[in-house]
N, C-alpha and C positions, 0 to 999 in steps of 0.2 A: 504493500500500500504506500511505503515509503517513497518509494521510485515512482509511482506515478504520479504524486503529489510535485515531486521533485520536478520530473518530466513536463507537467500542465504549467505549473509557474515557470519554466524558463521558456516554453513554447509564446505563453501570453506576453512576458515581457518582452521576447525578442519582437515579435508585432509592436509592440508599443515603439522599440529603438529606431523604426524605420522611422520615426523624427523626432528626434528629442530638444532641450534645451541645455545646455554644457552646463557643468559648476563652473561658477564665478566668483571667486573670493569678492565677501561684502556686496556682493548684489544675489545673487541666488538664495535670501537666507529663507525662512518659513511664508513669511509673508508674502513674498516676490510669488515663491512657488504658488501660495491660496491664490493670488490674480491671473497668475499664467492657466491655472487648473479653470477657473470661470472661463477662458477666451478658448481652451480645448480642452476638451474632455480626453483625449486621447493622447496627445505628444507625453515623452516619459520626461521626468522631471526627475533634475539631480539637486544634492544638498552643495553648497560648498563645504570646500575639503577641508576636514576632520584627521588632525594627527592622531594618531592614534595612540602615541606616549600623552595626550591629553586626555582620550578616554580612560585607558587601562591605569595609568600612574597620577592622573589628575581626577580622576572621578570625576569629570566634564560633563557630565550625564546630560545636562539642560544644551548644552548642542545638539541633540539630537531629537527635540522639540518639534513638533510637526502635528498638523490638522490630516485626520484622517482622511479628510475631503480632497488633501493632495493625490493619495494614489493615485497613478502607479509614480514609487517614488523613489528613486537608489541613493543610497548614502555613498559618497566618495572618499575616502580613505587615505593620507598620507603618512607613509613609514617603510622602515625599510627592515625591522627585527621582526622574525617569521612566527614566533609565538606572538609577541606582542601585537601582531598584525591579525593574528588567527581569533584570539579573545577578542579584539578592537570589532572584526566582523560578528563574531558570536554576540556581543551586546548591541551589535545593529541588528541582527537579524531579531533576535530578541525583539527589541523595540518597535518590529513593523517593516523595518521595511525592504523591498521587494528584490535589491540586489545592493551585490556590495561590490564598488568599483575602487579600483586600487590608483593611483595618480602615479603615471610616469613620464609627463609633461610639464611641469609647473618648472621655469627656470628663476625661478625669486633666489635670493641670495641666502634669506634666512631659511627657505626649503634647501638649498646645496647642503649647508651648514647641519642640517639633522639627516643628508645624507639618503635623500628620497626625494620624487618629482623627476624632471629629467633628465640627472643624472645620471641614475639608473638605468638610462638608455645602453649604457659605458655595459654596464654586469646584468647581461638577460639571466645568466645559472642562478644568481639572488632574485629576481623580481621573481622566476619559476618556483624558486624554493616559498617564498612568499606565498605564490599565490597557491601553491601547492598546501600550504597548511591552512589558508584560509578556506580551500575547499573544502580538506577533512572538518571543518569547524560549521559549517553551515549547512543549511541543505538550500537555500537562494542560491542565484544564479552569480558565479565569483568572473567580473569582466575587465577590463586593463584599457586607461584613458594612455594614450603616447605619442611620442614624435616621429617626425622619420628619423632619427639622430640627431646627431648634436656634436657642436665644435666642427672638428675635424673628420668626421665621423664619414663615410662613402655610405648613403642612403639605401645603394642597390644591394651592397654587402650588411648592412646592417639588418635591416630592414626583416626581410628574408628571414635570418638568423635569430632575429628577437621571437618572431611569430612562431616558428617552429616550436622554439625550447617552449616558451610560454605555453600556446598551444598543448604540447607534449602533457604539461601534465593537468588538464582539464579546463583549461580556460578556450572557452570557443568565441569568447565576440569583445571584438577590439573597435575601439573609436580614436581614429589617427586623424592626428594635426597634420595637416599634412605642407607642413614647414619644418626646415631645423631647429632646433635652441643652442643660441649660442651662449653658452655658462659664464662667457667673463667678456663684458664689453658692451653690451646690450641689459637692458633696464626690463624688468617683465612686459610692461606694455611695448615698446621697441620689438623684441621677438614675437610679438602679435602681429607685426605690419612688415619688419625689414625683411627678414630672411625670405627669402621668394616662395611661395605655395608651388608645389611639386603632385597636381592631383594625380598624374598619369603613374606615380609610384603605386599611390592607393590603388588605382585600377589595374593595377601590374598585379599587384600582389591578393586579388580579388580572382585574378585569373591562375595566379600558382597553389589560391589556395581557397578554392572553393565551395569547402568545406566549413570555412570559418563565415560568420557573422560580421561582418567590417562597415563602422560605420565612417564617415568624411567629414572630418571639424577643420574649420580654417576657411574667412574671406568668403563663406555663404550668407550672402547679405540678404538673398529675397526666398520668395518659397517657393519662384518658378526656377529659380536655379538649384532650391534640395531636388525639386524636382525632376532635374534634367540629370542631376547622380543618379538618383532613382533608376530613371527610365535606363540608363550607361551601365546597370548592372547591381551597381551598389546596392547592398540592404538596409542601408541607411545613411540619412545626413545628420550629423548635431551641431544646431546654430547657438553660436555664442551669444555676441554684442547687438548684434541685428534683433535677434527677439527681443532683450531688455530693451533697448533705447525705442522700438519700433512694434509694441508687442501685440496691437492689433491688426496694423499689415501684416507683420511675418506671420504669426499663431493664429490667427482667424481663418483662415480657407484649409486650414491641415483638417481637421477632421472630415470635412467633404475629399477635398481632392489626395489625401495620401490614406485616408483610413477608410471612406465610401461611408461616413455617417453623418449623421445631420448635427448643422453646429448649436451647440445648446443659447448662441444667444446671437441676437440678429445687429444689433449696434452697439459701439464700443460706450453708448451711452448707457446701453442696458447692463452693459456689464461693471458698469461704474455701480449701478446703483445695487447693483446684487451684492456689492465690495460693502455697501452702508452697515448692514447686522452684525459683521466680521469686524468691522472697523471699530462699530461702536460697543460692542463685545470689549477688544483691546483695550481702549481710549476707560471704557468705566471699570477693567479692572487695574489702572495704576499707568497703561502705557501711554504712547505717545504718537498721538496723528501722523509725524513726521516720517516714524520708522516705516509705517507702512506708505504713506501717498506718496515718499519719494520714488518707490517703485512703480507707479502707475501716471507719472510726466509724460509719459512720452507715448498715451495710449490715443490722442489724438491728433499727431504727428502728420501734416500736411494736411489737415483738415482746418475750414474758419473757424478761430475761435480757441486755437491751439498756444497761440501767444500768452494768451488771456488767462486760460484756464494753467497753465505752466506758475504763470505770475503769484497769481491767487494763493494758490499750493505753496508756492517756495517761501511765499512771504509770512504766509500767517501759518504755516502747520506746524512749526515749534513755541508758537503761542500760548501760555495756560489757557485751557480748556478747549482749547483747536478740536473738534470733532465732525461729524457727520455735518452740522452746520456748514462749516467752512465749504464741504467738500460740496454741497449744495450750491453754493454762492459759487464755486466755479465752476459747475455745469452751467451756471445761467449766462455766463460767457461765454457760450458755446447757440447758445436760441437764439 
């Protein structure tokens, strides 16, 4: 019974990866994900990435915070010690949620520094040992965010060589950046835009390896271009930045045209006000309008009334008592 439980959750999630939204340190946090989850019901949703010497050795527990209403929802993982990595999944999985993805892309200085993200490009035998204990530790589906390489690194020889091993010992679905990181000289946002996007590696390596799940992160800015991966083979795209700054363009036509279901809401005005209960839930138990309306700026984005309503939000939502009101008063700059 175990194995088909096992079987049905990684079948349902890998549908779900055929378009996701990426972890985004300080923007992906619970919040961001409740509005993304209004605008589709479908696209998979990640947490930002969670060390895992802050779960296991800090008892962090409250990072791992989440509205049931996110599912389907993967927790992302940074570390690089394979017990510690192994417990870090087992108190995710625990907690809900639906997969547990290991980060082997993040080129920040302070991720070099604890020796995990994409460094770990350099050592596939540790990221496999990793993901090999996180396997035995869960029964969710254990997946690998990563680069084409890094530094000095020959992408066709690397490349290849990470998937394998990894692969090897149970990990089947990978979502590649499909840029290098460079570890010393470039700033985390910098490795976002310099280093040139290399898609026809992804497509390469979709074609030697057939067998694997691969999804294509990097420079998909609209939904008719996950879509043209799509259609090239891919089984999935994951959009970064484009969904956050643009989240009713990008995330609003995904459940008709990549999932074939009807979108649960017909204007990004309707989806604002479905955000009211949620909102004012937060705001009367202690929180704060800001942390959530700053994720929902940019949900009227080339529409009139998009200035206005931007304004509104940025000026008064760390106001005492800023709530559902406010957020009222910048709809009405939008009529």
């Amino acid at each position: 019974m175990g194995k088909l439980v096992k079987s049905t959750i990684k079948s349902d999630i890998n549908h779900s990866a055929r378009l996701s939204v990426a972890p985004m340190m300080d923007w992906t946090d619970r919040h961001c994900r409740y509005f993304h989850r209004l605008i589709s019901q479908h696209a998979l949703l990640y947490t930002e990435m969670v060390t895992s010497p802050a779960l296991v050795r800090g008892r962090a527990l409250h990072l791992l915070d989440y509205n049931p209403e996110e599912q389907p929802v993967a927790l992302q993982l940074g570390g690089s010690d394979p017990v510690e990595l192994a417990e870090a999944a087992k108190i995710g999985a625990d907690a809900g949620y639906c997969e547990i993805n290991l980060n082997v892309g993040c080129p920040s200085d302070r991720v070099q520094s604890g020796t995990f993200g994409a460094v770990l490009m350099r050592d596939a035998p540790l990221v496999a040992e990793c993901c090999a204990a996180m396997i035995a530790a869960v029964s969710v589906p254990v997946t690998v965010k990563c680069r084409i390489g890094v530094d000095d690194q020959e992408p066709q020889d690397v490349l290849p060589d990470f998937l394998q091993r990894v692969s090897d010992v149970g990990v089947s679905r990978f979502a590649v950046h499909a840029r290098k990181a460079w570890l010393k000289g470039l700033s985390p946002k910098e490795n976002r835009d310099i280093p040139p996007l290399d898609y026809a590696i992804v497509q390469a390596m979709k074609q030697q390896f057939p067998e694997l799940h691969l999804s294509l992160n990097g420079g998909v800015a609209t939904l008719d271009d996950a879509l043209q991966h799509l259609e090239a083979g891919l089984d999935g795209v994951m959009i970064g930045r484009a969904a956050y700054h643009q989240p009713w363009e990008v995330l609003h036509g995904v459940d008709a045209r990549v999932f074939g279901a009807e979108a649960a809401h017909k204007t990004p005005q309707e989806v604002v006000r479905a955000m009211l209960p949620y909102i004012d839930a937060h705001v009367t138990s202690g929180g704060k309008l800001g942390q959530i309306s700053k994720h929902m700026l940019g949900v009227f984005t080339g529409r009139p009334g998009a200035r206005a309503w931007r304004r509104v939000l940025s000026e008064g939502a760390h106001k005492p008592m800023a709530g559902t009101a406010l957020v009222e008063a910048a709809l009405s700059e939008l009529d």
